[in-house]
N, C-alpha and C positions, 0 to 999 in steps of 0.2 A: 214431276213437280206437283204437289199440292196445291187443290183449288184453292185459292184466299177468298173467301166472301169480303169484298166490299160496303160497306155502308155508304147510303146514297152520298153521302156527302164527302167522302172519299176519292180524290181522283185515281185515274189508273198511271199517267205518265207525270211528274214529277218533276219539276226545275231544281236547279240547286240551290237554292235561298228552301224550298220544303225538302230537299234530302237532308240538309243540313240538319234543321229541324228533329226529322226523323231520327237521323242521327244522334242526337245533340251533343251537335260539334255546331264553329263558327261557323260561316261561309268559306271565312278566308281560308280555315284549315281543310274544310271538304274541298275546296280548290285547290289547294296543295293537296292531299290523296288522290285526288286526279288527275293530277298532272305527273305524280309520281307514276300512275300502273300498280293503286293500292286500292280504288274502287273499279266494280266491272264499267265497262266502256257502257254509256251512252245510247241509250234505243234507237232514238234519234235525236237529228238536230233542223231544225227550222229556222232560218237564219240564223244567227248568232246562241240563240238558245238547245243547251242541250236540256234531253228532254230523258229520264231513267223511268224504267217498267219498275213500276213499286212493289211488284210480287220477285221478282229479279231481284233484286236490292233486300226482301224480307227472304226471301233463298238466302243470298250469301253471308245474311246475319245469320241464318239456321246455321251456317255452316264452317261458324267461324270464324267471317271477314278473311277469308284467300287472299292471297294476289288477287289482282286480275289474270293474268296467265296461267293460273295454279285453279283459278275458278272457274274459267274454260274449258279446263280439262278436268273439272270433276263433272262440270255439268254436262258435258259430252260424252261421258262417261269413261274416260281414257284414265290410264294411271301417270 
């Protein structure tokens, strides 16, 4: 994976109201992509909030947009 330089004002973990954003897609539809298994899973989650590694998330636009299952397995480098 490739370093991403952040600027200070940059976060590194991500809610989904800013993936969305990132996206630009609504909420409502990034919540539907992830409930399907069409964005990678979640870094973490802190109560009810899930939380996406932003450099993860700018991988899998490098790559496409995968499944999530198909972007697992590219990033673990399986065929």
């Amino acid at each position: 994976m490739s370093k991403v330089k952040l600027s200070p004002n940059q976060k590194l973990l991500i809610r989904i109201p800013e993936l969305a954003a990132l996206l630009s897609l609504s909420v409502t539809h990034t919540y539907e992509l992830m409930q399907t298994g069409q964005l990678p899973e979640p870094t973490a989650t802190l109560g009810r909030a899930r939380l996406f590694d932003r450099r993860l998330i700018e991988l899998w636009i490098d790559m496409g947009c995968p499944s999530q299952e198909k972007f697992e397995k590219l990033r673990k480098g399986k065929k």
